[in-house]
DRENZASE-485994 format. One record per residue (C-alpha): residue in one letter; chain; x, y, z. Coordinates in nm, 2 decimals, padded with zeros to 4 digits. Each point is the difference from the previous one (the first is absolute). Layout:
BEGIN
<node r="A" c="A" c1="X" c2="Y" c3="Z"/>
...
END
This chain:
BEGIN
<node r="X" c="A" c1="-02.56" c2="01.06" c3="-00.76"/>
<node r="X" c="A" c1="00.16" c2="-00.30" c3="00.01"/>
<node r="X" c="A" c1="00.35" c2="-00.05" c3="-00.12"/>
<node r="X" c="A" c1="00.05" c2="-00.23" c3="-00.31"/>
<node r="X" c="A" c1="00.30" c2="-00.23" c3="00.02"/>
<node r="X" c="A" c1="00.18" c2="-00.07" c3="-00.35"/>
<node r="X" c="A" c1="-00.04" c2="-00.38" c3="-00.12"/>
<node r="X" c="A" c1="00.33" c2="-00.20" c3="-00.07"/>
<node r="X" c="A" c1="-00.12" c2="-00.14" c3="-00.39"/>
<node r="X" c="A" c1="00.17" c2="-00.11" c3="-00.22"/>
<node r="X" c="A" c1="00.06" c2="00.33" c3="-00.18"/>
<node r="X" c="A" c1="00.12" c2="00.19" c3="00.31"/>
<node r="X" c="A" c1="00.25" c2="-00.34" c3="00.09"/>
<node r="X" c="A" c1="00.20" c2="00.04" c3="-00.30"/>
<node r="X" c="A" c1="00.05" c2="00.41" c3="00.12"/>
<node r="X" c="A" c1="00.31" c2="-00.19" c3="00.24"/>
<node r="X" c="A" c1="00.29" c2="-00.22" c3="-00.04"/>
<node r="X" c="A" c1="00.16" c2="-00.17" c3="00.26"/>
<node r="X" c="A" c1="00.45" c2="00.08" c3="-00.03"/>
<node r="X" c="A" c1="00.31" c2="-00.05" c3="00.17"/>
<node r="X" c="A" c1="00.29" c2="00.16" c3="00.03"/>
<node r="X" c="A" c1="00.33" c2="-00.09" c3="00.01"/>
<node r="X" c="A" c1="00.00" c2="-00.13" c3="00.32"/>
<node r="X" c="A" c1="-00.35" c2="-00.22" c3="-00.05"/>
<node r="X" c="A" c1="-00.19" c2="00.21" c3="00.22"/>
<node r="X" c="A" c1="-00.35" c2="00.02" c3="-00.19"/>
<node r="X" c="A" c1="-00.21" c2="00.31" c3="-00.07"/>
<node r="X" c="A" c1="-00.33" c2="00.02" c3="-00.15"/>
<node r="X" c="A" c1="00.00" c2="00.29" c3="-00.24"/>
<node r="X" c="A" c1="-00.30" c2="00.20" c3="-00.23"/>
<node r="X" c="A" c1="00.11" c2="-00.07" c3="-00.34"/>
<node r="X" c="A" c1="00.00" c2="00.41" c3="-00.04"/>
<node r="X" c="A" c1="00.27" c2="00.06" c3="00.28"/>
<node r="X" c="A" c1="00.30" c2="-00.23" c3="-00.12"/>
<node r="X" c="A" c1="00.29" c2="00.11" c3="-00.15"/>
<node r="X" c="A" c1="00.30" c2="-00.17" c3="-00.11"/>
<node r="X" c="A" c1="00.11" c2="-00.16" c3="00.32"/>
<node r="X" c="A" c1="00.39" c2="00.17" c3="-00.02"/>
<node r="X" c="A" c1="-00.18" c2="00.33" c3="00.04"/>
<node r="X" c="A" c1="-00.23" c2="-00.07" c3="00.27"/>
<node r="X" c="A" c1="00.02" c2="00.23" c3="00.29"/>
<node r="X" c="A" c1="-00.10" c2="-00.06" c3="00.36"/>
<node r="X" c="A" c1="-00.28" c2="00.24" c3="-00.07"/>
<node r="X" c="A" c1="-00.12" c2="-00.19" c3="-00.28"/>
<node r="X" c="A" c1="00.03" c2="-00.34" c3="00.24"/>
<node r="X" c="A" c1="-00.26" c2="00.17" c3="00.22"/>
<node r="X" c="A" c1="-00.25" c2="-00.01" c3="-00.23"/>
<node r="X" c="A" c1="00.02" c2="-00.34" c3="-00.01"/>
<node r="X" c="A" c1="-00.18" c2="-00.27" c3="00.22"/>
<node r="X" c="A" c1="00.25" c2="-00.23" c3="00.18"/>
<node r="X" c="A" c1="-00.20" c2="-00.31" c3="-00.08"/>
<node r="X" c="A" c1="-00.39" c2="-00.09" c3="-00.14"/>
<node r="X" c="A" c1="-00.16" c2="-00.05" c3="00.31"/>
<node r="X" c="A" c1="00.12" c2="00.38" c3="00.10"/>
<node r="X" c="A" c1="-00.13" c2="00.17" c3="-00.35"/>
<node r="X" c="A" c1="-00.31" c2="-00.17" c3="00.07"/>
<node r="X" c="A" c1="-00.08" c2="00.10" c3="00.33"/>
<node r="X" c="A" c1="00.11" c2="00.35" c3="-00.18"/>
<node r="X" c="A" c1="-00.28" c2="-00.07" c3="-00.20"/>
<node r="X" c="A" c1="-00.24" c2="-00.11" c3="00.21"/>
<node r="X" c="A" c1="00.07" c2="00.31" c3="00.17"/>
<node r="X" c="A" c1="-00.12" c2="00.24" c3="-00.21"/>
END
């Protein structure tokens, strides 16, 4: 069986949002895992991709 990799459209592109935190450093986010950025924990910063070109590779990947 051969394994189906997901399509970046236009429906599943707006699922992410690129932020930064208080230092600049950018992190590309699902819209479902971000929380107001005073509470965020390290745990919830791993669920995060540290830039596009890493959360699409993530992607890709799957």
């Amino acid at each position: 069986m051969e394994e189906k990799k997901p399509e970046i459209t236009e429906s599943t592109a707006t699922q992410f949002v690129v932020v930064r935190d208080k230092s600049g450093k950018e992190f590309v986010c699902r819209l479902a895992d971000l929380r107001d950025p005073s509470t965020l924990t390290e745990e919830d910063k791993k669920r995060c991709y540290e830039n596009v070109e890493e959360a699409l590779k993530e992607l890709e990947g799957l």
